[in-house]
C-alpha positions in Angstrom: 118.7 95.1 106.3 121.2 92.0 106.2 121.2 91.3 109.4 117.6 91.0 110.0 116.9 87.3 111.0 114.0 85.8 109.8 112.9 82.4 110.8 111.8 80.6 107.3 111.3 77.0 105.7 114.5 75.8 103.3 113.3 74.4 99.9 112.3 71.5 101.3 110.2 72.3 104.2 112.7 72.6 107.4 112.6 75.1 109.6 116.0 77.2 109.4 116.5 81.0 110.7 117.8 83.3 107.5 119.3 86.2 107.2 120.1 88.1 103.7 123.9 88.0 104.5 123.8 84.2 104.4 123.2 84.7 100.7 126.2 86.8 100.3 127.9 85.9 96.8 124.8 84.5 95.2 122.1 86.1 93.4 118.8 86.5 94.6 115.5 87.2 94.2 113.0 88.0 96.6 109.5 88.6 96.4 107.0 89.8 99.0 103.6 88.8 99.0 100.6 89.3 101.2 98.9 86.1 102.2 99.3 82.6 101.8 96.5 80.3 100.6 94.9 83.1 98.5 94.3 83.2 95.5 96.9 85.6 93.7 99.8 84.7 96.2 99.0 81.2 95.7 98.9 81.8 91.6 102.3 83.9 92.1 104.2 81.1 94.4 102.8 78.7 91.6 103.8 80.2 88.6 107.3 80.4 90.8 107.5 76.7 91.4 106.4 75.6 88.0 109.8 78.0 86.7 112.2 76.7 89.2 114.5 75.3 86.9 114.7 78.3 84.8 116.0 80.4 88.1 117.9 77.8 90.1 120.8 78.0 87.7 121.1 81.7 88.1 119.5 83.2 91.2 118.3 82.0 94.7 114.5 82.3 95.3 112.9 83.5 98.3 109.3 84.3 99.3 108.7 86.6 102.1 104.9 87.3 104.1 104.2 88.2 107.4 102.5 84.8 107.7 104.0 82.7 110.3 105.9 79.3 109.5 102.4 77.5 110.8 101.2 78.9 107.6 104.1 78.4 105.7 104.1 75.4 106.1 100.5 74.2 105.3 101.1 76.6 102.1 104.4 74.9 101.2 102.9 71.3 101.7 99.8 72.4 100.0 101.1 74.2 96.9 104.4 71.6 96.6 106.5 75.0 96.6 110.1 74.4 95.9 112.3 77.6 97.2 112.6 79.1 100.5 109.3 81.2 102.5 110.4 83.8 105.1 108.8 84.9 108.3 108.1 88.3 108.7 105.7 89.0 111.0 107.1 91.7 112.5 107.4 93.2 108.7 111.0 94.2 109.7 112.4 93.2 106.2 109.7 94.4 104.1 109.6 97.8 106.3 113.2 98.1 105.6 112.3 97.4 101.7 109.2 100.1 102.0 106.9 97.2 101.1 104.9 97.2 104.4 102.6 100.2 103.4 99.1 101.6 103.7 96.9 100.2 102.1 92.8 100.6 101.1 89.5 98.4 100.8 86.2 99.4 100.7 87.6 102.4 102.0 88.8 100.6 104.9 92.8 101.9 105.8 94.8 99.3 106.7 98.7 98.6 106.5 100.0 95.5 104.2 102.5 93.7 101.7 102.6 95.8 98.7 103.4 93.1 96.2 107.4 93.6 95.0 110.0 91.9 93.9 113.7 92.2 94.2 116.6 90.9 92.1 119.6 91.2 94.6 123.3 91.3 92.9 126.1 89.2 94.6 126.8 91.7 96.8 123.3 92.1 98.0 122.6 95.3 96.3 119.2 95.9 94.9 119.5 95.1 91.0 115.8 95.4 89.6 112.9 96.0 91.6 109.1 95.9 90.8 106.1 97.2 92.7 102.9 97.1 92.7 102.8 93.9 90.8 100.2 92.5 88.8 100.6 88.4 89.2 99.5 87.8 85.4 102.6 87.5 83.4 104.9 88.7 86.0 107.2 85.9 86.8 107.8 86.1 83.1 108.9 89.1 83.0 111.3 88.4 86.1 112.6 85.5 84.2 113.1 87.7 81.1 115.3 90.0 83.0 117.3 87.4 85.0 117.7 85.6 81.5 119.5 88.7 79.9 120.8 90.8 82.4 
């Protein structure tokens, strides 16, 4: 899993290739979501930027889609998101994380992000983990837990 590069966008916008290794020794959480531009990823990646400063001091934040840096980049611009935005179009992190599953609409099969989030340890372990997340109230409760544990 560690040694999966990614190419991804740095907190300010430049294009940088990442690996989880690099963040060896810090703590950090990492959150997939499904699309950029729509309307819960964008409320999700907003309620992240607008809590920033409560994480910086304590954890590393990292969004991860399978949309390309194109996209990231128009999202980042867009939204004025301040924390790094993976790659992964090939889902090989979020397959290695079980996040890339099947999904259903309209009885239409399909695979996709199942909406998580990871709190990683220093030593890259996984810490907390949430699935199936509802966006309402959920960075919250991410700040909550990074706040006391």
């Amino acid at each position: 899993m560690f040694d999966i590069e990614l190419q991804g966008l740095d907190k300010d916008g430049n294009e940088k290739t990442y690996k989880l290794a690099d963040f060896k020794g810090e703590r950090v959480l990492l959150y997939f979501y499904p699309k950029d531009n729509t309307s819960g990823c964008t409320q999700e990646a907003c309620d992240f930027r607008d809590n920033i400063n409560r994480l910086t001091n304590y954890t590393v934040v990292i969004g991860v889609s399978p949309d390309s840096i194109k996209s990231h980049k128009s999202f980042k611009e867009k939204q004025n998101l301040n924390f790094i935005l993976l790659s992964d179009p090939e889902h090989k992190l979020a397959e290695k994380l079980n996040v890339w599953v099947e999904k259903s609409m309209y009885g239409r099969k399909y695979m996709g992000i199942d909406r998580s989030t990871f709190v990683l340890d220093k030593d890259l372990s996984i810490e907390k983990e949430w699935r199936k997340v509802k966006v309402k109230g959920h960075v919250d409760e991410v700040i909550d837990y990074i706040l006391n544990n």
